[in-house]
N, C-alpha and C positions, 0 to 999 in steps of 0.2 A: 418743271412740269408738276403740277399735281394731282393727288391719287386717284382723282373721280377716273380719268382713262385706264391708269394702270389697275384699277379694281376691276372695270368691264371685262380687259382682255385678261385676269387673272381669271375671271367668272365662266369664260368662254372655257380655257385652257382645264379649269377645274373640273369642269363637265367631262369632260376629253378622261380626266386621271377617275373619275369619281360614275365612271359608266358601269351597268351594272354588268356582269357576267353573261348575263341573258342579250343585252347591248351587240356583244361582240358579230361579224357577222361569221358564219357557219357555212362551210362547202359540205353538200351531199350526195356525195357518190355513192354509188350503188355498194352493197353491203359486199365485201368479199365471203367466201368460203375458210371458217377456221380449220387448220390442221389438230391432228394432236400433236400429244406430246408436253414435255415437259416446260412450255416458256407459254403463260400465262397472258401476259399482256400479250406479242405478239399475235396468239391465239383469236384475242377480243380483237386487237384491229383490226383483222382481218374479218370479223365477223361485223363489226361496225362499219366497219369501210371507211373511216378517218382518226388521224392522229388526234388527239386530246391537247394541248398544248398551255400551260398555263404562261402566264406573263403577267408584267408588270407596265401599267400604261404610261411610257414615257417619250417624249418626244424625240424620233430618230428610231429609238429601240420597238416600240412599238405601239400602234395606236389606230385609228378608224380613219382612213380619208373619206372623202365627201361624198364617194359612194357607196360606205359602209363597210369598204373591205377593207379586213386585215393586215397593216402594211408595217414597217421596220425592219431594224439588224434582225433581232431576235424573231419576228414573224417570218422572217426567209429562213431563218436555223430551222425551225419548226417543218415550213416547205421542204427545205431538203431532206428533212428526214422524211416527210410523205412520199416525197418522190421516191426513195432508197426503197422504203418497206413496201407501199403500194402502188409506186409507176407512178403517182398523178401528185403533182405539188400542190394544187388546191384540194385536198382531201383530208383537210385540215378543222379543228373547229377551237377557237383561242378561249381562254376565260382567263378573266381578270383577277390577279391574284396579289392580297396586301401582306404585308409580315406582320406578323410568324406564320400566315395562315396557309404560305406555299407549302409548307414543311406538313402538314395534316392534308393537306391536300392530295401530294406526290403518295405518302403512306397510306393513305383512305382509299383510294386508285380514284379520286374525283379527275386527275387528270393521270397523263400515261409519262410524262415529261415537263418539268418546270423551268422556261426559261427565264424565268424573273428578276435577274438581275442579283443574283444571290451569293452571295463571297461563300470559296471553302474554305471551313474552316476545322481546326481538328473537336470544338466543342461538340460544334452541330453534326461532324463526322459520327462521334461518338455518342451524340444525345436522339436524334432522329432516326425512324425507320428509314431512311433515304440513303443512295449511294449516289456521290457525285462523280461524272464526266469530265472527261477534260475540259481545263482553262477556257473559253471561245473569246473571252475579251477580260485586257488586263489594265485593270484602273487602278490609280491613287485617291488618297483621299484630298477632296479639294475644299476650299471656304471660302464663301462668297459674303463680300462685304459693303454696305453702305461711307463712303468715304466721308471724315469731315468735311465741315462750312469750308476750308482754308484749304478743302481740295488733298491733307494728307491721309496716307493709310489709314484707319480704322485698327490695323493689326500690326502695329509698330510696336504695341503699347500700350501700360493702362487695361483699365477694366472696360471688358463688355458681356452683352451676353449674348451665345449662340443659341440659336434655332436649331435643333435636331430632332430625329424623328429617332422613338423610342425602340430599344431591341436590337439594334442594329449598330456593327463592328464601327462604325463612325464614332457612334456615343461612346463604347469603351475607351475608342484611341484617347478623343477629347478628354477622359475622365485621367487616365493613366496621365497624360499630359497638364492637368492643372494640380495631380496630387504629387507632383512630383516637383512642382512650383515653381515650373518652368513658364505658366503665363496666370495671371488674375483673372483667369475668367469665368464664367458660371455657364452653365447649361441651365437648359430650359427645356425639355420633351416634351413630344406632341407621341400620337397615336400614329399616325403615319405623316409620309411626304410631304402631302396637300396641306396638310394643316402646319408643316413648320414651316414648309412656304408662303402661306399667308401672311402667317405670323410676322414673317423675314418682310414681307410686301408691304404689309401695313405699319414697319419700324416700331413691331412689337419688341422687335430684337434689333440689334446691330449688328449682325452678322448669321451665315446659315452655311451648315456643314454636310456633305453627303460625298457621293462619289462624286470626282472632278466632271465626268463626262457627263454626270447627269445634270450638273448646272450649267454645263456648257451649253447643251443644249435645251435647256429648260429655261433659262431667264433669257436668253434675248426673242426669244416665241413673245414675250409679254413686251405691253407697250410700257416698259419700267424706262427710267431714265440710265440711258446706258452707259453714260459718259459719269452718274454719279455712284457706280457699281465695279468692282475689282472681283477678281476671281484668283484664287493665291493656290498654293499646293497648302497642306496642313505642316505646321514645324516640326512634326514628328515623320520619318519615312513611314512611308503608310504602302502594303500591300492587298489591293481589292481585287484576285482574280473568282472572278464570276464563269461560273461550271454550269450546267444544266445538272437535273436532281430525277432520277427514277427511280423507284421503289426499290427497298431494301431485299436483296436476296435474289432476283429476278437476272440469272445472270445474262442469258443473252437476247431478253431486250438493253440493256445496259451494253453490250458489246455491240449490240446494232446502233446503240446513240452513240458512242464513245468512236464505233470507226465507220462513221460515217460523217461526223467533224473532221476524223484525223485527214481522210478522202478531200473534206474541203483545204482541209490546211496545205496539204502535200499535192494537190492540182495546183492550186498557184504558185507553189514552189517550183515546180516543174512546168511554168507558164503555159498551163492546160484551162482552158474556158470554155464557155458553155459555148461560143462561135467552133474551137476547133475541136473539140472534142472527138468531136466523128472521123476527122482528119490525124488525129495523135494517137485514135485507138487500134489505128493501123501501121502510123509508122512512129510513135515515140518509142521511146525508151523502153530496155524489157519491162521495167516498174511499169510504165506509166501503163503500158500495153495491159500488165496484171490487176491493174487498178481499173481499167476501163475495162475490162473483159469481166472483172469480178469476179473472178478464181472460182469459177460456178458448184465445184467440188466443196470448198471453205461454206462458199457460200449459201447451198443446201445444206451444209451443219450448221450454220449458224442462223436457218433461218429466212435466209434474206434472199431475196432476186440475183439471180445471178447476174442482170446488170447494174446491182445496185447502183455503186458509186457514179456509174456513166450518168442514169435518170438525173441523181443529185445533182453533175452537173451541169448536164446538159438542162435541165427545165429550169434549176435556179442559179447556177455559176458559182465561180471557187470562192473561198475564202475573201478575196481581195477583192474580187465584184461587189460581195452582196456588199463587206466595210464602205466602200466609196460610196456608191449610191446611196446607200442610207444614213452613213455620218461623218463619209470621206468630203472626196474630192467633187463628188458628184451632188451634194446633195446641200442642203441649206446652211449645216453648221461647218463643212470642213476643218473635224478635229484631223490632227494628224496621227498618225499611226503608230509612233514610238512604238514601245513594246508588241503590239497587235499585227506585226511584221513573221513573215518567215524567218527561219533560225537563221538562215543563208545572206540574211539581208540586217541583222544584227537585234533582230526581235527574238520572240520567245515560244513563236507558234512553231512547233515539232511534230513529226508523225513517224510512228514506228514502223518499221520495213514493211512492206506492203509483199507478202511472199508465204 
């Protein structure tokens, strides 16, 4: 096949990652009433009447469908957190955010939460006004390669060079891994993404490195040839868990993001959805019952609706719903779940006693 097609649907796709901030589309609900008191963000959402949510435009995680609305994994995190703090899961407004530029973003307070796909790490812990949330999705680092004429690996062997996008825990791994002379191979940095995908498209490079899930489902969107393209883990263990990021010091809007994931992760552990919800708030488990009730006491200290977690689920479903529909089982790329599982079921997703 050649590149005249795979350049079109890369030009289509490029548009999609390369939309402006202003691009994204915006729910507006009516402006809530701020309380006082000491929690600042809270304070503004409620006075704006929607959550700020930044992201990163990637296929599955987040992106515009055809009628301009906001849809992905991460565009449904963002929703439930609407739902928790304001009742309404469209009371939302996304902007588009590139690296580094999440991290001045989330401390600027341009957005109130940053789902962008962002690894914790103890640098950024330490170098950033931002505190990160828990885990919500746990990726490796993956490489995606153009295979020889004669059909073998690319990554057997021998010199090549990777496409990566600059600042980002991918390039260090790769750097740590060629100074230690473990493979012959050179790096190449682009500014972002787009551009070392291109790059990768047009066999600028021979190969391109990022999170495995984001070339899963990013290269077969494009009309590239599929059968002459391999997608490998990187020869180094690689750890990418990606957190949400709220401003530094603000502690409980951070306690409102932080359990209001845990709310998702421990509904589907406790096979609680958005169908029975209203059914399990009644007869599950004491947990489940406390968790659907939203410990109204806690939950005026902290801020939050007294039925927070219930809204969360109920308007956008647990943990395991939004996963499948948007890059499970339900949806175009069926990655599978490996680590992105409940603890109970041999994954990594945990939540702290709900009491």
């Amino acid at each position: 096949m050649g590149l005249k097609p795979v350049a079109v649907a890369f030009g289509l796709l490029l548009a999609l990652w390369r939309l402006s901030p202003a691009d994204a589309a915006t729910a507006q609900p009516d402006a809530g009433s701020a309380r006082a008191g000491d929690r600042p963000v809270l304070a503004e959402i409620e006075r704006r009447g929607v959550v700020r949510c930044g992201v990163s435009f990637n296929p599955g995680f987040a992106a515009n469908d055809g009628g301009g609305r906001p849809v992905g994994f991460m565009v449904d995190l963002c929703r439930a957190l609407a739902a928790a703090v304001l009742g309404k899961a469209d009371a939302i407004e996304i902007r588009r955010l590139s690296k580094p530029q999440e991290f001045a973003a989330v401390a600027d307070g341009e957005v109130d939460v940053s789902f962008a796909q962002t690894s914790w790490t103890l640098t950024r812990d330490a170098t950033y006004a931002v505190d990160f949330g828990p885990p919500i999705f746990y990726d490796v680092q993956g490489i995606a390669a153009w295979r020889l004429a004669d059909g073998r690996s690319a990554l057997d062997g021998g010199e090549l060079t990777i496409c990566v996008p600059a600042g980002t825990t991918t390039q260090a791994e790769l750097e740590t891994l060629i100074a230690g002379g473990k493979r012959p191979w050179k790096i190449r940095s682009f500014p972002g993404w787009p551009d070392a995908l291109e790059a990768f498209l047009s066999r600028d490079c021979a190969a391109l490195s990022a999170d495995r899930a984001l070339l899963a489902t990013a290269l077969p969107m494009l009309d590239a040839p599929q059968e002459a393209l391999e997608i490998a883990d990187a020869p180094l263990p690689s750890r990418e868990p990606l957190a949400p990021m709220t401003p530094n010091g603000d502690r409980m809007w951070m306690a409102a993001v932080r359990w209001t994931m845990f709310a998702l992760f421990l509904a589907e552990d406790a096979g609680v959805t958005g169908a029975n919800a209203n059914f399990q708030r009644i007869t599950g488990s004491s947990e489940m019952r406390r968790l659907l009730s939203g410990l109204p006491d806690v939950a005026a200290k902290a801020g939050l609706r007294p039925d927070w977690a219930y809204q969360a689920v109920v308007q956008v479903g647990n943990y395991g719903e939004i996963f499948e529909r948007n890059l499970g089982s339900r949806s175009p790329f069926k990655l599978e779940r490996g680590p992105n599982r409940p603890w109970t079921q041999g994954g990594l997703l945990y939540a702290p006693v709900f009491q």
